[in-house]
PyMOL Python script that loads the backbone (N, CA, C, O; Angstrom):
from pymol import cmd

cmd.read_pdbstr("""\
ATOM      1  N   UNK A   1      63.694  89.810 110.584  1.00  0.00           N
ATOM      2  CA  UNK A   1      64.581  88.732 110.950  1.00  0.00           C
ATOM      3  C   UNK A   1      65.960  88.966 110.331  1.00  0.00           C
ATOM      4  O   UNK A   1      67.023  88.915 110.949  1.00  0.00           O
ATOM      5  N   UNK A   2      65.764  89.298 108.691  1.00  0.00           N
ATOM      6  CA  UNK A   2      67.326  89.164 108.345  1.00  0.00           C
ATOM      7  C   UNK A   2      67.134  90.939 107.850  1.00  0.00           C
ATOM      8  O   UNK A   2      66.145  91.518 107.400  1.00  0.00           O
ATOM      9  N   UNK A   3      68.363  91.389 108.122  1.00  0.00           N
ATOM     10  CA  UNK A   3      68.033  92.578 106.997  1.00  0.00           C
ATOM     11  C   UNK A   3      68.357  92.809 105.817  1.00  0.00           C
ATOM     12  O   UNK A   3      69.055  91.848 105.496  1.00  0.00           O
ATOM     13  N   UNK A   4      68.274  93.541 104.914  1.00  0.00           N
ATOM     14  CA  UNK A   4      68.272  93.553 103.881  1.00  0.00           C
ATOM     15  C   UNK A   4      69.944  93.347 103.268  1.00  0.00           C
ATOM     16  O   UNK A   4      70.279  92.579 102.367  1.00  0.00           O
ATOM     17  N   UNK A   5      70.603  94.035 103.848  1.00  0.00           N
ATOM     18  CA  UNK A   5      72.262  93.671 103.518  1.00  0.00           C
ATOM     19  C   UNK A   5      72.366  92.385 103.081  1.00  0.00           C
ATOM     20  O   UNK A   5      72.684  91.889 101.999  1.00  0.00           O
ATOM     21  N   UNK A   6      71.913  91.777 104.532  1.00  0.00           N
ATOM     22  CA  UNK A   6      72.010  89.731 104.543  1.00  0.00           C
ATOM     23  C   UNK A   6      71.405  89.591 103.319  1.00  0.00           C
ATOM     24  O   UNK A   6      71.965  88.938 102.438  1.00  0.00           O
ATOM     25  N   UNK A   7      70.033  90.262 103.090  1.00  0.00           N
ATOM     26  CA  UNK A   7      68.733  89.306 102.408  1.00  0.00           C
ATOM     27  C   UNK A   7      70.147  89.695 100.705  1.00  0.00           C
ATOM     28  O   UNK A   7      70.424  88.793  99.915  1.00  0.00           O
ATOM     29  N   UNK A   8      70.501  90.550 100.631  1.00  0.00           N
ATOM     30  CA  UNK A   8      71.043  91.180  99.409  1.00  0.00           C
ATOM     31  C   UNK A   8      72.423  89.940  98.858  1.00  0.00           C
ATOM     32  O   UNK A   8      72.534  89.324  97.798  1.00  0.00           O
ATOM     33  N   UNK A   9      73.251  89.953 100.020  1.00  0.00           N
ATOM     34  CA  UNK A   9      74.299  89.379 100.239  1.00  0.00           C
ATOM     35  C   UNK A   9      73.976  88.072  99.606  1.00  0.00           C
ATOM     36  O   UNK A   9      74.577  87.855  98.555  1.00  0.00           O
ATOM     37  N   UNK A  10      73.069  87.060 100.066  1.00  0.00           N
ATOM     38  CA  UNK A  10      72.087  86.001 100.211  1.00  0.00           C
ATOM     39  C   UNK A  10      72.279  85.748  98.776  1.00  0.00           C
ATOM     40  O   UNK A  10      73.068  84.986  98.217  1.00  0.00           O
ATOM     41  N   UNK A  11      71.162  86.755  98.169  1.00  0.00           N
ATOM     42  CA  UNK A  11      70.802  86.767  96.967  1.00  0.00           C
ATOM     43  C   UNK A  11      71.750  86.587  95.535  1.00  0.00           C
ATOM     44  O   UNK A  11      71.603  85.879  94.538  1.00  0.00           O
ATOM     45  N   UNK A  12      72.811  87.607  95.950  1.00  0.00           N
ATOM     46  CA  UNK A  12      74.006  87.830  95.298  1.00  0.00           C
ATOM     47  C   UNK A  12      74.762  86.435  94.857  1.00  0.00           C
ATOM     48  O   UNK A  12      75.123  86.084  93.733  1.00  0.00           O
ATOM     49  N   UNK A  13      74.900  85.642  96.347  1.00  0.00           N
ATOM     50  CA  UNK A  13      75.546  84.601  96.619  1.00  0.00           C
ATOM     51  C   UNK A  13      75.215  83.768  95.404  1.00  0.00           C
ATOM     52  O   UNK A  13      75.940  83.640  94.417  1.00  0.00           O
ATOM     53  N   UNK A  14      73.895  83.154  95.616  1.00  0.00           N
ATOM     54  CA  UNK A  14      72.770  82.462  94.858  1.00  0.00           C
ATOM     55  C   UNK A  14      73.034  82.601  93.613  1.00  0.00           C
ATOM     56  O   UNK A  14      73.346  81.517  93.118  1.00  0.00           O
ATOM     57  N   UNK A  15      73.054  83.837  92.559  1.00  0.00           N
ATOM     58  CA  UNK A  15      72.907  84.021  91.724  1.00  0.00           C
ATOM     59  C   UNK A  15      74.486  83.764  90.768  1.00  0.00           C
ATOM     60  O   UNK A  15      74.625  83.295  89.638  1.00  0.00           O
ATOM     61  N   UNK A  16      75.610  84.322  91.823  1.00  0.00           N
ATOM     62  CA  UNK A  16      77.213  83.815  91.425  1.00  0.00           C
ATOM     63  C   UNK A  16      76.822  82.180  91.630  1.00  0.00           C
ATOM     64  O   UNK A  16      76.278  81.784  90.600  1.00  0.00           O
ATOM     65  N   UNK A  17      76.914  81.294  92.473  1.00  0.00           N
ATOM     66  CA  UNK A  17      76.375  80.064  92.408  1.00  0.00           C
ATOM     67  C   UNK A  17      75.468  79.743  91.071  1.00  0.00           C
ATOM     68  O   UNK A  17      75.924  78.943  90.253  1.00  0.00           O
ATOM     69  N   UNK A  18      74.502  80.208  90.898  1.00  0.00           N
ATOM     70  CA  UNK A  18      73.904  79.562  89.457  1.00  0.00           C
ATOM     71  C   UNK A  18      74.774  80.070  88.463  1.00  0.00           C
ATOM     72  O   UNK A  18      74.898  79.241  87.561  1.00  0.00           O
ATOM     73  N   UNK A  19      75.181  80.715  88.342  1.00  0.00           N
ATOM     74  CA  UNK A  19      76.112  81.254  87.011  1.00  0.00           C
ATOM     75  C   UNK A  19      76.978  80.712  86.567  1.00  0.00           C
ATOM     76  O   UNK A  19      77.248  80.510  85.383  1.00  0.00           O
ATOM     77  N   UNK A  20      77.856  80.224  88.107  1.00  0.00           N
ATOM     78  CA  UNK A  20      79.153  79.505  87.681  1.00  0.00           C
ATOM     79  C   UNK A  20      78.311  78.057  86.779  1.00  0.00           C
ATOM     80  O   UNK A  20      78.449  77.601  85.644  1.00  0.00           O
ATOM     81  N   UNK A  21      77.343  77.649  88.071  1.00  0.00           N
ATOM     82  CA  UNK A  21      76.668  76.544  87.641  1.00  0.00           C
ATOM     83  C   UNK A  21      76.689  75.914  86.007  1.00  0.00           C
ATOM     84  O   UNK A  21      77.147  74.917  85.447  1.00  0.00           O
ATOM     85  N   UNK A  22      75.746  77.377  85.546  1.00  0.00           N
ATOM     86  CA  UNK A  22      75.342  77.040  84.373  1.00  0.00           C
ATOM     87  C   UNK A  22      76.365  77.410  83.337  1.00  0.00           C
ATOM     88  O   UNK A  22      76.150  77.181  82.146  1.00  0.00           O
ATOM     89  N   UNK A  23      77.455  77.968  83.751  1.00  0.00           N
ATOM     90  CA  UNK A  23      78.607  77.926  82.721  1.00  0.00           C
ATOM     91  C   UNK A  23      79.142  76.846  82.645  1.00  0.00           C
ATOM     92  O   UNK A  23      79.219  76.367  81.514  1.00  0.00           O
ATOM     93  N   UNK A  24      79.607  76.199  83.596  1.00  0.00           N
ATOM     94  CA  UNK A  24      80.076  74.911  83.658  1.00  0.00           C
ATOM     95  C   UNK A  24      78.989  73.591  82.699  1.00  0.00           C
ATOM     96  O   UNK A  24      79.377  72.792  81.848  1.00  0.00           O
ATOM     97  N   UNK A  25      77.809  73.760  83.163  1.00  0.00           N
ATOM     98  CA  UNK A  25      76.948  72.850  82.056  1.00  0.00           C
ATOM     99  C   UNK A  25      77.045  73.419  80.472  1.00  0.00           C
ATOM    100  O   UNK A  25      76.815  72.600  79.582  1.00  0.00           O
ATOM    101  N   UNK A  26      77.404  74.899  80.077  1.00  0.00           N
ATOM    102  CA  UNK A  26      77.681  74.682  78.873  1.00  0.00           C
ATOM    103  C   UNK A  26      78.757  74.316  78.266  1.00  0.00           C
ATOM    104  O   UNK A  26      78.775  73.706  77.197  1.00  0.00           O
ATOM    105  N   UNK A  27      79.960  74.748  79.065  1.00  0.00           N
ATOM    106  CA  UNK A  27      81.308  74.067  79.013  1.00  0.00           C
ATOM    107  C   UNK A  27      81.440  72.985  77.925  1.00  0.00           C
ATOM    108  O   UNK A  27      81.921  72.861  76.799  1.00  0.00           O
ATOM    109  N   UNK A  28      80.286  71.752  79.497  1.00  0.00           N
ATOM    110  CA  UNK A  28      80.365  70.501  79.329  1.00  0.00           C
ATOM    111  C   UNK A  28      79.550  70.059  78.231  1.00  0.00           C
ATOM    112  O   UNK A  28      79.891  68.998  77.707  1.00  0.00           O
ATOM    113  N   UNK A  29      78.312  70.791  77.672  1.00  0.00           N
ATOM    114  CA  UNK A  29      77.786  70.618  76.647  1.00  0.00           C
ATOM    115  C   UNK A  29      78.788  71.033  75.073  1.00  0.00           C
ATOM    116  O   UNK A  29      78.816  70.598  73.922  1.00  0.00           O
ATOM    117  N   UNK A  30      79.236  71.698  75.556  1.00  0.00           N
ATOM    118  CA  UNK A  30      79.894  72.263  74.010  1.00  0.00           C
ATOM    119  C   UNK A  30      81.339  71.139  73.647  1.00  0.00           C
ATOM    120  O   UNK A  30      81.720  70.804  72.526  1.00  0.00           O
ATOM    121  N   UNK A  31      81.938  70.729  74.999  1.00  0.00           N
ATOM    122  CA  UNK A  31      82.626  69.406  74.977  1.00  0.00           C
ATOM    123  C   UNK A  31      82.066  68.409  74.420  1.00  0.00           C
ATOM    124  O   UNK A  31      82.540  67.926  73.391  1.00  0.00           O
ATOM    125  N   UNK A  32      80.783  67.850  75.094  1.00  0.00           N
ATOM    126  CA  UNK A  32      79.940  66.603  74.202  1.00  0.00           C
ATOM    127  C   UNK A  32      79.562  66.543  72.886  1.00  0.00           C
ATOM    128  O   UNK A  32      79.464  65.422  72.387  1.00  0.00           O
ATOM    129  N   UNK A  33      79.303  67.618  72.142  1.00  0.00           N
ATOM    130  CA  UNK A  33      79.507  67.875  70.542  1.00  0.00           C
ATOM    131  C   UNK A  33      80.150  68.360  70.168  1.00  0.00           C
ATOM    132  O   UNK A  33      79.830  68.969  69.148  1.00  0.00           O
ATOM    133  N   UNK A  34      81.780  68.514  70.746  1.00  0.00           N
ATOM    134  CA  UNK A  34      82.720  68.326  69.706  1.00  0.00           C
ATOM    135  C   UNK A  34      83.339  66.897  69.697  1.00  0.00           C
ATOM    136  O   UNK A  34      83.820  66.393  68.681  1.00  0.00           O
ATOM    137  N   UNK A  35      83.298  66.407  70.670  1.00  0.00           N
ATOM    138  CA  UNK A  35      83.634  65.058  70.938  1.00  0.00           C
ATOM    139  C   UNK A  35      82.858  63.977  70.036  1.00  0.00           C
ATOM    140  O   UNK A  35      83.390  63.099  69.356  1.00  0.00           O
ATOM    141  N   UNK A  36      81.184  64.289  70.211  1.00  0.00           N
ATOM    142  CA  UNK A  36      80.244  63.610  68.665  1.00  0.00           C
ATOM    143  C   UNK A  36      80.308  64.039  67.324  1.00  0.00           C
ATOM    144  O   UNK A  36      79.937  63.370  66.360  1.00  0.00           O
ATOM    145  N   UNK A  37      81.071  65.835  67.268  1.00  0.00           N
ATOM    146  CA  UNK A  37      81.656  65.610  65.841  1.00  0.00           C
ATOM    147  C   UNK A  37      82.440  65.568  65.106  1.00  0.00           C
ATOM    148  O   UNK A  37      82.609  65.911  63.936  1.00  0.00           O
ATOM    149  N   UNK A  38      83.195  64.901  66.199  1.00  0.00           N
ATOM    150  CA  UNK A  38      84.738  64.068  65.417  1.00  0.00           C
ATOM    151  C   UNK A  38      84.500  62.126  65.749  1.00  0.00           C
ATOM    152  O   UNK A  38      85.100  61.121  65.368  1.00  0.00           O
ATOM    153  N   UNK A  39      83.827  62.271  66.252  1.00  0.00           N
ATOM    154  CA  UNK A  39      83.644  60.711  66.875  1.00  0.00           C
ATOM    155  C   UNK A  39      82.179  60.044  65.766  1.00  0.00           C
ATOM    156  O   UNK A  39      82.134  58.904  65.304  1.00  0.00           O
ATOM    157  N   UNK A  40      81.605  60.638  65.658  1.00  0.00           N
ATOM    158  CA  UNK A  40      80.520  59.777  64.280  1.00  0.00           C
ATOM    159  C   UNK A  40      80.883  59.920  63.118  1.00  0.00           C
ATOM    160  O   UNK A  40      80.995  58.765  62.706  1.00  0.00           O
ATOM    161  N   UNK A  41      81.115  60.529  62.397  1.00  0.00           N
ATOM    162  CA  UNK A  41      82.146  60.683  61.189  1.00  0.00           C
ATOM    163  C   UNK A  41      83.275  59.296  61.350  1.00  0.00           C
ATOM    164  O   UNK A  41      83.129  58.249  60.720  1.00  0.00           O
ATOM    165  N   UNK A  42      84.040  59.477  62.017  1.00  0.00           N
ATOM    166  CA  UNK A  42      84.770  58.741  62.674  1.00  0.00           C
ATOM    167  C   UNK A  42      84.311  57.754  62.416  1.00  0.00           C
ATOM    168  O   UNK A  42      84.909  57.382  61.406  1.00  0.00           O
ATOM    169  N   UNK A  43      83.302  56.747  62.789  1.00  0.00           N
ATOM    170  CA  UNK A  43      82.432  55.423  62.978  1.00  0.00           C
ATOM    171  C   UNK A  43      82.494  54.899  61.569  1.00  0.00           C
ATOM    172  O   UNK A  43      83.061  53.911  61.100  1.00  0.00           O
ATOM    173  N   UNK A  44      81.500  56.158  60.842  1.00  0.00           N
ATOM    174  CA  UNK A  44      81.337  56.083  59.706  1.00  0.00           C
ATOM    175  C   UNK A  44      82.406  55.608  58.822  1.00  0.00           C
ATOM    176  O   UNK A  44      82.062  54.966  57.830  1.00  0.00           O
ATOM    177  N   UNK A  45      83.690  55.835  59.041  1.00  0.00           N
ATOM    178  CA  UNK A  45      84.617  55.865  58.305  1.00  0.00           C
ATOM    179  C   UNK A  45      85.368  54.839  58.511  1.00  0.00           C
ATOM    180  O   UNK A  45      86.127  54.399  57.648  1.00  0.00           O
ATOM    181  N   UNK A  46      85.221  54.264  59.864  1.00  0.00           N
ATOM    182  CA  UNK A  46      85.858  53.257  59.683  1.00  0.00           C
ATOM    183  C   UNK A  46      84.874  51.653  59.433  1.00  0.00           C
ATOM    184  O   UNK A  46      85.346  50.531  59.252  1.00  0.00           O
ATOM    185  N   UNK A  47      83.451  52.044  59.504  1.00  0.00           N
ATOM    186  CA  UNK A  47      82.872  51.277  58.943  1.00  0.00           C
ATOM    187  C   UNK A  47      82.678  51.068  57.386  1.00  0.00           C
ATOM    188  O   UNK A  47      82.197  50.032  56.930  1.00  0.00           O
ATOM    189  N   UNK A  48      83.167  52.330  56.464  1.00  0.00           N
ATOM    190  CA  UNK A  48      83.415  52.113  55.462  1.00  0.00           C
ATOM    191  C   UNK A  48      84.874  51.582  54.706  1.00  0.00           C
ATOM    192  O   UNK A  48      85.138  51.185  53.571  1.00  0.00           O
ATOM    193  N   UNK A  49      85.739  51.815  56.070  1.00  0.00           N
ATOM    194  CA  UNK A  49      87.134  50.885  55.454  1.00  0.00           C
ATOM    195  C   UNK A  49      86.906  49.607  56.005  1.00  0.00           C
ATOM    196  O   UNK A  49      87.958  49.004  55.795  1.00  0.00           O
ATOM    197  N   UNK A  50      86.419  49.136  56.372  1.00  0.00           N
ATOM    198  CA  UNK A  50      85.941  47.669  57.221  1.00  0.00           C
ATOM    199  C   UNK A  50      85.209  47.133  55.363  1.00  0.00           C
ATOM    200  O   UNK A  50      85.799  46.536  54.462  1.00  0.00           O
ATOM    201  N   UNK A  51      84.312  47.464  55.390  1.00  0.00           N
ATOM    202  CA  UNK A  51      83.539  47.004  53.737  1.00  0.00           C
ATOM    203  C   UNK A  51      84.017  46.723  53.000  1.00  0.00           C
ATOM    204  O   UNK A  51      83.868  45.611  52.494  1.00  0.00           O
ATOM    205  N   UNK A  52      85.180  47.995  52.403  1.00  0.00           N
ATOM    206  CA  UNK A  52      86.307  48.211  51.604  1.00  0.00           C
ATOM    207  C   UNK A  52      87.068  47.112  51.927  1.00  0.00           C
ATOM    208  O   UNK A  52      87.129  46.144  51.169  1.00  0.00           O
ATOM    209  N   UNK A  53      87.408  47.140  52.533  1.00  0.00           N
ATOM    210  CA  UNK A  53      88.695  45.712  52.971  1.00  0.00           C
ATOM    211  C   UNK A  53      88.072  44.239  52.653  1.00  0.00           C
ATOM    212  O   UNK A  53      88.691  43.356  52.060  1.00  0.00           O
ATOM    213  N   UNK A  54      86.791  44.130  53.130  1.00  0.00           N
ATOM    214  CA  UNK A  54      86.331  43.049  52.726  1.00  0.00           C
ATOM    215  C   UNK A  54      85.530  42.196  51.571  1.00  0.00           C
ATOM    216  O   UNK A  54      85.196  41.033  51.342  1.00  0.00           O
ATOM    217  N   UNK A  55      85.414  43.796  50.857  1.00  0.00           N
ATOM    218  CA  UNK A  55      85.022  43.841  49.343  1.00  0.00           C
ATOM    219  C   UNK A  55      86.386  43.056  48.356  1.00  0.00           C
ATOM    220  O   UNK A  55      86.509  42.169  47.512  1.00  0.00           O
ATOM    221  N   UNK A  56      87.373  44.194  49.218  1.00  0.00           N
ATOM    222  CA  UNK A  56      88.928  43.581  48.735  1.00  0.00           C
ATOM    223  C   UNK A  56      89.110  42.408  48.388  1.00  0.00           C
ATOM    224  O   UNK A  56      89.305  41.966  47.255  1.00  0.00           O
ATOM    225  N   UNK A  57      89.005  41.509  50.044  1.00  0.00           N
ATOM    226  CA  UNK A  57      89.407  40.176  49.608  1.00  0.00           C
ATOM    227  C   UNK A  57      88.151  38.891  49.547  1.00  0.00           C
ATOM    228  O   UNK A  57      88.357  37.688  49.703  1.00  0.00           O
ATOM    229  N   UNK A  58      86.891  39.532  49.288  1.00  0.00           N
ATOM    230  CA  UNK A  58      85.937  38.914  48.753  1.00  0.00           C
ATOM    231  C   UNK A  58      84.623  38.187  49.247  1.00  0.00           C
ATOM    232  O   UNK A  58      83.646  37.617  48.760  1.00  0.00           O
ATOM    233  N   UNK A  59      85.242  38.592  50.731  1.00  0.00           N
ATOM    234  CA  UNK A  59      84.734  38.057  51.567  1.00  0.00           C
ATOM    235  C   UNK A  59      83.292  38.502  51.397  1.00  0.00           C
ATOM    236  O   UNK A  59      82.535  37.576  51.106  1.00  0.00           O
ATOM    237  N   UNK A  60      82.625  39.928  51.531  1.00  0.00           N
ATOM    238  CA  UNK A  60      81.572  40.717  51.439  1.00  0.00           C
ATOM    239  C   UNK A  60      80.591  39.966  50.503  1.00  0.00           C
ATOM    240  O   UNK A  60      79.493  39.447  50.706  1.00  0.00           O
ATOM    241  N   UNK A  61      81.690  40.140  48.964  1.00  0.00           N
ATOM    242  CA  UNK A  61      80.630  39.359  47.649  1.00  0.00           C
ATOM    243  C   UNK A  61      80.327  38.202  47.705  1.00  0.00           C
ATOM    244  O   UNK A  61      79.435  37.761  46.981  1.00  0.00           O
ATOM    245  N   UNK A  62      81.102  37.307  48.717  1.00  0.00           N
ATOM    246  CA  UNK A  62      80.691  35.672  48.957  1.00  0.00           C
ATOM    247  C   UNK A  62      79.092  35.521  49.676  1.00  0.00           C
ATOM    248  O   UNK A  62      78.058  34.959  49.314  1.00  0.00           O
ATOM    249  N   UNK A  63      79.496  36.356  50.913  1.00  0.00           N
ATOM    250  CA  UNK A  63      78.348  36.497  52.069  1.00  0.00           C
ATOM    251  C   UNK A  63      77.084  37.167  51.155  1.00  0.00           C
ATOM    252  O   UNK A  63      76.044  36.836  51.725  1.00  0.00           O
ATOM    253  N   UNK A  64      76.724  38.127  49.745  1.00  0.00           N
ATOM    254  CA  UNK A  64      75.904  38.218  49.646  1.00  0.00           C
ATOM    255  C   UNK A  64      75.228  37.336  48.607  1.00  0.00           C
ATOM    256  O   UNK A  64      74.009  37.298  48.440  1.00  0.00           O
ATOM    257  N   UNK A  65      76.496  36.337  47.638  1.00  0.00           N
ATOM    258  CA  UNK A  65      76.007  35.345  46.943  1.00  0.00           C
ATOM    259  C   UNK A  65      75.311  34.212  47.738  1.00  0.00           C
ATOM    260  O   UNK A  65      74.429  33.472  47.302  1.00  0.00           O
ATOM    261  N   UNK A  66      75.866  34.200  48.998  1.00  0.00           N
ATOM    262  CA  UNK A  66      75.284  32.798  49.642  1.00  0.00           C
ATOM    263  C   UNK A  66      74.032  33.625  50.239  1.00  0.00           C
ATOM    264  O   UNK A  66      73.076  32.856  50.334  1.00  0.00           O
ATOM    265  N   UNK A  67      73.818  34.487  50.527  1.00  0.00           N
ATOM    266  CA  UNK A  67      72.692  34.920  50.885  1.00  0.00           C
ATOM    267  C   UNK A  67      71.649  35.048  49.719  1.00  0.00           C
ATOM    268  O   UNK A  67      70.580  34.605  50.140  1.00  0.00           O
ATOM    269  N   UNK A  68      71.553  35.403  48.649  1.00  0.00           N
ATOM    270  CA  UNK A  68      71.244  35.038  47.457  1.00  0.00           C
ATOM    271  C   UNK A  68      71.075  33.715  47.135  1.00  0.00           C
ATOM    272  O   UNK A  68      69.986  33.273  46.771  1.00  0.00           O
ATOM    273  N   UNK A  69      72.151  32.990  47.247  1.00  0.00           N
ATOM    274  CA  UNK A  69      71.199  31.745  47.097  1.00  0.00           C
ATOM    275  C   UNK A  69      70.578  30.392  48.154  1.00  0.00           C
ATOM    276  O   UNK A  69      70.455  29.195  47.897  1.00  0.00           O
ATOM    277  N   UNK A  70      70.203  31.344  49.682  1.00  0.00           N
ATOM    278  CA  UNK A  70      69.544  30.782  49.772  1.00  0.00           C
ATOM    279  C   UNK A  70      68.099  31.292  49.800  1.00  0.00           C
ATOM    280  O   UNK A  70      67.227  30.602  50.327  1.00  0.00           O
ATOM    281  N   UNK A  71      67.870  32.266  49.348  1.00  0.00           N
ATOM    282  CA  UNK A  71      66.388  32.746  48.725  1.00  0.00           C
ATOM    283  C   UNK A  71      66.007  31.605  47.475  1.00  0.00           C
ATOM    284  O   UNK A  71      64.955  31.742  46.851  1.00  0.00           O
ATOM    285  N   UNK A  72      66.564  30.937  47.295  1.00  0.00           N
ATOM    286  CA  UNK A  72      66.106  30.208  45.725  1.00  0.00           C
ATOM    287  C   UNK A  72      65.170  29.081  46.058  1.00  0.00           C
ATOM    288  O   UNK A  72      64.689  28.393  45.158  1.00  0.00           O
TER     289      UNK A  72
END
""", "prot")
cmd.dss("prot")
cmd.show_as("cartoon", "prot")
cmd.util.cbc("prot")
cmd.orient("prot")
């Protein structure tokens, strides 16, 4: 039915097609963790100036005295 040129050609095609394919998914993978490792650090950090700030003005040590006393 096809001959081998085609069947070759075919094949060739297929295989440039998955390649590009799967370069492109690592691309996009190697994008998604650099993006998570500047972006959780990140979180982290500003959840620790969030604390900091509220340690500051007292707010933090109030919320765990009243939590403290209502265990009593």
């Amino acid at each position: 039915m096809f001959s081998f040129i085609t069947k070759l050609w075919l094949f060739l095609l297929l295989i440039a097609i998955l390649a590009i394919a799967l370069s492109i998914s690592i691309i996009v993978l190697i994008w998604v963790g650099v993006v998570l490792l500047f972006t959780i650090p990140y979180v982290f950090y500003l959840k620790w100036k969030a604390k900091k700030q509220l340690e500051e003005n007292s707010i933090y040590e109030a919320k765990i005295i009243k939590v403290e006393n209502l265990d009593d």
